[in-house]
C-alpha positions in Angstrom: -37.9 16.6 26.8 -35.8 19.8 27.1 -33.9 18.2 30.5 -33.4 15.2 28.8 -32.0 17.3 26.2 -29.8 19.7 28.7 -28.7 16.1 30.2 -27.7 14.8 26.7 -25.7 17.7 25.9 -24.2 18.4 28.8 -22.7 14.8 29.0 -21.6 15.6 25.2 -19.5 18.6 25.9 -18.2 17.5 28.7 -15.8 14.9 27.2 -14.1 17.3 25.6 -11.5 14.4 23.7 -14.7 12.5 22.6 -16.1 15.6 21.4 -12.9 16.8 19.4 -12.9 13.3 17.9 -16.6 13.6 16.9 -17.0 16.4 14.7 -12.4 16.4 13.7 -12.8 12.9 12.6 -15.0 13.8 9.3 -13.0 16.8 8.8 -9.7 14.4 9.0 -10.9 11.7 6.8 -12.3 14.3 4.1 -8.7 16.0 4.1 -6.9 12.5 3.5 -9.1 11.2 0.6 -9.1 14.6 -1.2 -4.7 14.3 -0.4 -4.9 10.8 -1.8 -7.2 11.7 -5.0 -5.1 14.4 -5.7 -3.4 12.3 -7.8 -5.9 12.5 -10.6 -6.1 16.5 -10.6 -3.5 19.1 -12.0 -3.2 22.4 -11.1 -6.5 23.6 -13.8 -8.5 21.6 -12.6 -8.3 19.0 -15.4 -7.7 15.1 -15.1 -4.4 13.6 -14.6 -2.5 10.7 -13.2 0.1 10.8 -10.7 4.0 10.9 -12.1 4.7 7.0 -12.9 8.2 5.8 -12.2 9.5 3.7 -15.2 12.6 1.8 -15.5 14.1 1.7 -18.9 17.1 -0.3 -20.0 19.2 0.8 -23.2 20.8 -2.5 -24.2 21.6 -0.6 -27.8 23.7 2.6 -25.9 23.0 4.2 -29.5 22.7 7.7 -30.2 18.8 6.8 -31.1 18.2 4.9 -27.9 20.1 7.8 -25.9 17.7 9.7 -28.1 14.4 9.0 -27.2 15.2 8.0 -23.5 16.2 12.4 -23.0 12.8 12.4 -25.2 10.8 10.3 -22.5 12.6 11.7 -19.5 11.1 15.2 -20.9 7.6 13.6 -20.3 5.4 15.4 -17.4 4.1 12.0 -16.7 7.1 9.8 -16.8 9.9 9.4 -14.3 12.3 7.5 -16.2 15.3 5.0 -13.7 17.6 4.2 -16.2 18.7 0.7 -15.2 20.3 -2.7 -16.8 17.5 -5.1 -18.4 18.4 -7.8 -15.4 17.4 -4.9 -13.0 14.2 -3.6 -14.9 13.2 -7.4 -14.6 13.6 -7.6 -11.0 11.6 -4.5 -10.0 8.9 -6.0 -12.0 8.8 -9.4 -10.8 9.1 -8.1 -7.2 6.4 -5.4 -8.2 8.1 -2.4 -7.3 7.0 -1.5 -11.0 4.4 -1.8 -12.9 6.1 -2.5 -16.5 9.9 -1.4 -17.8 11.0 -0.5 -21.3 13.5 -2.8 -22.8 15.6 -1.4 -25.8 17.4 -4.6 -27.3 21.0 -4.7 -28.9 20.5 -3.4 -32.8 17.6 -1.4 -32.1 19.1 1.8 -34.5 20.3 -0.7 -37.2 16.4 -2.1 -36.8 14.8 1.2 -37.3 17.1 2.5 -40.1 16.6 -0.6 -42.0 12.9 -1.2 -41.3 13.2 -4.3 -39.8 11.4 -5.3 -36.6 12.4 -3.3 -33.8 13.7 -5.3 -30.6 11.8 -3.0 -27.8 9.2 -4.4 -25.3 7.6 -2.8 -22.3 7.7 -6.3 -19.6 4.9 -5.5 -16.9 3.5 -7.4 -14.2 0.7 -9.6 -15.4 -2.9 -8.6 -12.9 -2.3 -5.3 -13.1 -4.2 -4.4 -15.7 -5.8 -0.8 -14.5 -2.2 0.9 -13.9 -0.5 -0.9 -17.3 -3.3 0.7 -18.5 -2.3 4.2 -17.1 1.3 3.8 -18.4 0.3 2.5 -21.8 -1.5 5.7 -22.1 1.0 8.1 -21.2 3.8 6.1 -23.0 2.6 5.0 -26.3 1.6 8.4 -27.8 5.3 9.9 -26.5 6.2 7.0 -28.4 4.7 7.1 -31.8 5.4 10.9 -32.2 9.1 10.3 -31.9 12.0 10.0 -34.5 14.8 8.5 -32.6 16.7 10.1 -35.6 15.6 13.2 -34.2 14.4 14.4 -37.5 11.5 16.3 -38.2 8.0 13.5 -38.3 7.1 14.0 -41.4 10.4 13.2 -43.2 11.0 10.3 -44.3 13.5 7.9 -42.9 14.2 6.0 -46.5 13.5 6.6 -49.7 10.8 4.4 -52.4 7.2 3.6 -52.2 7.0 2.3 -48.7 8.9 5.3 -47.4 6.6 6.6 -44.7 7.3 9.2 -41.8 9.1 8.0 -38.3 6.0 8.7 -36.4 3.5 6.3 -38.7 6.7 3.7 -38.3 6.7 3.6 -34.5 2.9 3.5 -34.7 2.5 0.3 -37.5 5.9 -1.4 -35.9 4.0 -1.8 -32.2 5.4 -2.0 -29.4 5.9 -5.4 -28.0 4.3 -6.3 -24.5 5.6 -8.6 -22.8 3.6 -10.2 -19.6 6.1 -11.0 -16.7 5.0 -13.3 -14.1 5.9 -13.2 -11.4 7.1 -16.6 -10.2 6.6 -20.3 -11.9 3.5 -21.3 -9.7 0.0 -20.0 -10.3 -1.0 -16.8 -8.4 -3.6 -15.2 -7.0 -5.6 -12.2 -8.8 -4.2 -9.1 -7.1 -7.7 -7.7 -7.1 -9.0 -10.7 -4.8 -5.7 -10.4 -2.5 -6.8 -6.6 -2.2 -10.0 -6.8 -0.7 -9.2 -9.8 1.1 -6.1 -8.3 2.4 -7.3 -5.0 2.8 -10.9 -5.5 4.7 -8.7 -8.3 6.9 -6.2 -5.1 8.2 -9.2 -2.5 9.0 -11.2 -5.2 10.5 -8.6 -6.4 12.9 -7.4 -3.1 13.8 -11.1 -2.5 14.7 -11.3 -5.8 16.5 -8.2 -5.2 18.6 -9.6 -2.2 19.5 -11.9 -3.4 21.3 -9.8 -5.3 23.1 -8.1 -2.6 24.8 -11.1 -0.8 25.4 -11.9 -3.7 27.6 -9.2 -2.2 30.0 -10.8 1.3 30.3 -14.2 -0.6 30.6 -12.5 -2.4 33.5 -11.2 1.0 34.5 -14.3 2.7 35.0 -16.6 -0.1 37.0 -13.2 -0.3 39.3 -12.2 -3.8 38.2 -8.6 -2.3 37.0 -7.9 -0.9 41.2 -9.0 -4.5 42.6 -6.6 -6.4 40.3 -3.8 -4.1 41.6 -4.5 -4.8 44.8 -4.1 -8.5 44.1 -0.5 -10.2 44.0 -1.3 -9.6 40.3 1.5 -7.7 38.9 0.2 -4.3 36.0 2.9 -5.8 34.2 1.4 -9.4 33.9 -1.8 -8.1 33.4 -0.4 -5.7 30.4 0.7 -8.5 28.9 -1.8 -11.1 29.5 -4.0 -8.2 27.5 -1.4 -7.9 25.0 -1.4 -11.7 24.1 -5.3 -12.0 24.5 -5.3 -9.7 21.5 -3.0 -11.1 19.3 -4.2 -15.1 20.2 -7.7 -13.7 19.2 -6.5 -11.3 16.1 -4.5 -14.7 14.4 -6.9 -16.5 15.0 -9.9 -13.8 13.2 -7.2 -13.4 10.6 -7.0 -17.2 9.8 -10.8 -17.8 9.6 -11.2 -14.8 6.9 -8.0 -16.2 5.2 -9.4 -19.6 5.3 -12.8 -18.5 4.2 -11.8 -16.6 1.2 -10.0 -20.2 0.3 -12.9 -22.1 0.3 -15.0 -19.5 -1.3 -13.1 -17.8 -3.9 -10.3 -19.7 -4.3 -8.0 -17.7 -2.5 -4.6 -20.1 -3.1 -2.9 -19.7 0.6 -0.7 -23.0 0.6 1.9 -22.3 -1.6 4.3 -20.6 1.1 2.4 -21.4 4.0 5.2 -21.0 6.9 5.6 -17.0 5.0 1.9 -16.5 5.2 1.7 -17.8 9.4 4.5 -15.4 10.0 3.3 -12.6 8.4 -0.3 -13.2 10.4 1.3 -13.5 13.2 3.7 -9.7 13.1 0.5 -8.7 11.4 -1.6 -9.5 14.9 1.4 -8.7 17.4 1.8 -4.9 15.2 -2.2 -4.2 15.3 -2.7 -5.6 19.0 -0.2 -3.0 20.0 -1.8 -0.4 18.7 -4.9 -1.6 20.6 -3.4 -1.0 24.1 -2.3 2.2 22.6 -5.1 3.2 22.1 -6.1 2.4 25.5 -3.2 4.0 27.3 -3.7 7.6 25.6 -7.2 7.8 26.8 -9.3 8.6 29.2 -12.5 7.1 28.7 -14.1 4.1 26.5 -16.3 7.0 25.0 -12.8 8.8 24.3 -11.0 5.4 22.8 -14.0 4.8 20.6 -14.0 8.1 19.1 -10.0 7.7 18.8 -10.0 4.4 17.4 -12.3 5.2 14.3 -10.2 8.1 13.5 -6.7 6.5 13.6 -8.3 3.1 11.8 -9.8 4.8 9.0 -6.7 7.2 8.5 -4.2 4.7 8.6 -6.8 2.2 6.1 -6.9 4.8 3.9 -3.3 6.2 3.4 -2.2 2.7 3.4 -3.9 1.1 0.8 -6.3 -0.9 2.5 -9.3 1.8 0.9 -7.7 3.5 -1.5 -5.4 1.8 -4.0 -1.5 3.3 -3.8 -0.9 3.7 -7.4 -3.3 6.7 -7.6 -2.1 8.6 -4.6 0.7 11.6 -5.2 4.4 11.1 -4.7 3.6 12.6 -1.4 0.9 10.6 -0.1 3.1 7.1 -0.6 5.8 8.4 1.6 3.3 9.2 4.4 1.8 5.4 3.3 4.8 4.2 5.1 3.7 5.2 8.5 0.7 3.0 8.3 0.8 -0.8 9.6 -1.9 -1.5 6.8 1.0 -0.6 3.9 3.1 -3.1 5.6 0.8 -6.2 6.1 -0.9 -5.3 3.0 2.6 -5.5 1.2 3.6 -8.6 2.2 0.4 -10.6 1.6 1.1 -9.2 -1.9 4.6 -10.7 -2.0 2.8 -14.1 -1.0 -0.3 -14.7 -2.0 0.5 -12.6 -5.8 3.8 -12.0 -6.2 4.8 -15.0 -4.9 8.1 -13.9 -3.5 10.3 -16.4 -1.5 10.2 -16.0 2.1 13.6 -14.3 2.3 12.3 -11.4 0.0 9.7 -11.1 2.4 11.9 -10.9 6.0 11.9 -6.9 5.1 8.4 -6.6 5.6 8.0 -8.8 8.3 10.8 -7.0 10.4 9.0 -3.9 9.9 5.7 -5.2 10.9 7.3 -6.9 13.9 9.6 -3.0 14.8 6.2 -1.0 14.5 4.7 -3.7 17.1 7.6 -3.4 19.5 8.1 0.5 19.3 4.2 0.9 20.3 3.7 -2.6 22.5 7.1 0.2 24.7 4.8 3.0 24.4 1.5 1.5 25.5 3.7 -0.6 28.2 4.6 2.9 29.6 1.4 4.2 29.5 -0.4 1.6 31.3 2.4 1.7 34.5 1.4 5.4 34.6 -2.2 4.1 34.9 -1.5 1.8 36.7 0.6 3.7 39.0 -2.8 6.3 39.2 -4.8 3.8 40.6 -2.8 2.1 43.5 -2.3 5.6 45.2 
C-alpha cells in the first residue's frame, strides 16, 4: 500500500506544470468570482450594486432639467452620459444600456403648472433583473428632488392641492417606456444566456480535447512517425486545426438546433448572421485548442491547463457570471475573453435582433482573436515539430 502510495506521489510531483495547475486552479477561480462579486459589496462591508451607466437626454435645456441632471450626476450609483434622445434610443435598442432618461420639451412649464410631466425612462424590454437595479437607485433620487431646487417641503403653488415637490414627483410617476428592440419577436435574453453561455464553455472544453489528441499522439510516438512521412507539420497543423472547427460547428449547431425544437429557441430570423457567428465562434475556440497544446508538455499538463483557462475565461466573460453585476474593472478584463465576444453577438441575433452589419464588429473580433492565436499555436507546433525530427 505505502509503495503504491510513494509511486502515486512521486508521479504527482514530478509534473511540476500539472501540479501547479492542480492546487493554482481553485486558488484562481476563487480570486475571479470574489473580483467579479465585488460588485455587490462596498468598502463596509454592506450590499451594493456596481456604478450603472445611464444616458439621459435633456430635450427641455431648462434651468430645472439642467437641475436635477447635476442632482443625478451627484448620485454614488449613477454615471450619467448626457446624450440627444435619438442617441439614448440607440444605445438601448443595441443594448449597450439598460434604460435612458428622457426629459421632453416643456418639462419646467409641466412641473410649475402641475400638469403631466413629459419624462420617461425607455429600457430594453427582458431585462427585467438590472431595470430593476436602476429603478432602485433612480426613483428614490428622483422623488426627493425639487428641480426648483427649493427646500422639499415647500410648496411649489399655492391652494388646497398645494403639496411639496418631493410628494409631486412621487404621485406624477415616472413613465416607463419598454423599447424593443427590433419589429420581429425575440428571444427571452434569459434562454439565449444559458443556451449561449453553456454552448461557449462546452466547446472550448470540446476543442480541447482536440488538441490534446496531438500530445496524446506525442507521447505513444505517433507525432515522430508522421514527420518522417512526406507529410508536411504544417499540413498536419492544419488538418488538426480544421478537424476542430468541422467538429465544434457542427456540436454548436446540434445544441442550437436542440434548444429550437425544445424551448423554442427562434434561430431563423437572421440565419446567414447566426452561421457566421458559429462559424468565427468555432475557428476562435479551435485556436485556442492547439494553444493549448503547443504550451504544454504533457496531456496530464494540457488537462490541468485547459480547465483553468476555460473556467477563467467562462467566468469573466459572462458565460457564468452575468456582466451587469461585475465592477467597472472586471468588464474591461471581460474583453480578453472569446466567451464576451461570441456570447455578444448571439445576443445581437437571437435577442437584440441587430442586422447583420451591426454585428460585423463582433464577428471581426471573434475572427482577429482566432488568427492572432491559430499564429501562435502555428509557431509552437514547428518548434515541436522541429524537436522531434532531430
Amino acid at each position: 500500500m505505502f509503495r503504491i502510495l510513494k509511486k502515486d506521489l512521486q508521479l504527482l510531483f514530478s509534473d511540476r506544470r500539472a501540479l501547479l495547475m492542480k492546487f493554482l486552479l481553485p486558488v484562481l477561480l476563487i480570486t475571479v468570482f470574489v473580483m467579479a462579486f465585488s460588485g455587490l459589496r462596498d468598502n463596509g462591508g454592506g450590499s451594493r450594486i456596481a456604478k450603472i451607466d445611464l444616458p439621459v437626454a435633456d430635450g427641455d435645456q431648462s434651468a430645472a432639467t439642467k437641475y436635477m441632471v447635476q442632482k443625478l450626476e451627484a448620485s454614488e450609483n449613477l454615471h450619467i452620459e448626457p446624450v440627444t434622445e435619438d442617441q439614448a434610443l440607440d444605445l438601448v435598442r443595441r443594448g449597450k444600456r439598460v434604460g435612458a432618461l428622457v426629459f421632453g420639451k416643456g418639462f419646467s412649464d409641466a412641473y410649475l403648472s402641475q400638469t403631466p410631466l413629459p419624462w420617461r425612462l425607455v429600457y430594453q424590454e427582458g431585462r427585467d433583473m438590472e431595470l430593476g437595479i436602476l429603478k432602485s437607485v433612480l426613483i428614490p433620487q428622483l422623488i426627493g428632488m425639487d428641480p426648483n431646487g427649493k427646500k422639499e417641503d415647500a410648496p411649489t403653488v399655492t391652494g388646497t392641492q398645494a403639496e411639496g415637490p418631493a410628494d409631486y414627483i412621487r404621485n406624477k410617476q415616472l413613465v416607463f417606456e419598454p423599447l424593443r428592440a427590433a419589429k420581429s419577436v425575440s428571444n427571452d435574453p434569459w434562454l439565449v444566456q444559458p443556451v449561449a453561455g453553456i454552448a461557449l464553455i462546452l466547446l472550448l472544453f470540446n476543442v480541447a480535447g482536440i488538441g490534446g489528441s496531438i500530445l496524446e499522439e506525442k507521447e505513444s510516438g505517433t507525432l515522430a512517425r508522421l514527420f518522417q512521412t512526406p507529410l508536411k507539420p504544417s499540413g498536419l497543423f492544419w488538418g488538426k486545426l480544421l478537424m476542430g472547427v468541422i467538429v465544434s460547428f457542427l456540436q454548436l449547431a446540434i445544441m442550437f438546433l436542440f434548444a429550437s425544437l425544445v424551448f423554442g429557441l427562434k434561430i431563423g430570423n437572421n440565419l446567414p448572421g447566426l452561421l457566421l457567428i458559429m462559424l468565427a465562434t468555432t475557428f476562435a475556440c479551435s485556436s485556442f485548442g492547439l494553444l493549448l497544446a503547443g504550451i504544454s508538455k504533457s496531456r496530464a499538463q494540457m488537462q490541468g491547463l485547459a480547465i483553468g483557462v476555460v473556467l477563467v475565461m467562462s467566468a469573466i466573460g459572462g458565460s457564468m457570471i452575468p456582466l451587469f453585476i461585475m465592477p467597472a474593472f472586471m468588464k474591461k478584463i471581460a474583453l480578453l475573453s472569446v466567451n464576451y465576444w461570441g456570447l455578444e453577438a448571439f445576443y445581437d441575433l437571437l435577442w437584440r435582433q441587430l442586422p447583420l452589419v451591426q454585428i460585423l464588429p463582433r464577428i471581426a473580433v471573434l475572427t482577429g482573436i482566432g488568427l492572432a492565436v491559430t499564429l501562435a499555436a502555428f509557431y509552437l507546433f514547428k518548434k515541436l515539430a522541429a524537436t522531434l525530427t532531430h
